[in-house]
C-alpha positions, 0 to 999 in steps of 0.5 A: 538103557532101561536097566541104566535108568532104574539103578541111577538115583534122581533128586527132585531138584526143579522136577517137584511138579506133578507132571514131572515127578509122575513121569519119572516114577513111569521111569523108575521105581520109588526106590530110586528117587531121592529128597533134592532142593534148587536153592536159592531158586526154590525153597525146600518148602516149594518142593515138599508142597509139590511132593506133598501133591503127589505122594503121601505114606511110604513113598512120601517117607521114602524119598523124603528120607528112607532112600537117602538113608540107603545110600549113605547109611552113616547118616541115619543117626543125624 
């Protein structure tokens, strides 16, 4: 199950909250973890504030951007 977990990617639609967010990366590495928002019932801004609480430099970086990139190659030139 462990293995499973670490290579399935996560957003952080509705989880951008510090106790939750710090629980999934006790789980899985930054790597996997990816930008997500829950609009209309959040904005982007509510989850970048809770990120923002919880990770700064390269993971910040990662998973506002880097990781999707990643997946989806295509995009880093937007």
């Amino acid at each position: 199950m462990d293995r499973q977990l670490r290579r399935f990617y996560h957003d952080t639609a509705r989880i951008s909250n510090a106790v939750t967010i710090e629980a999934l990366v006790k789980l899985v590495p930054i790597s996997q973890v990816a930008f997500g928002t829950d609009l209309p019932f959040r904005t982007s801004a509510e989850h970048v504030k809770g990120l923002t609480g919880v990770f700064s430099g390269d993971d910040l970086r990662a998973i506002d951007r880097e990781n999707a990139l990643r997946i989806l190659p295509r995009l880093r030139s937007a």
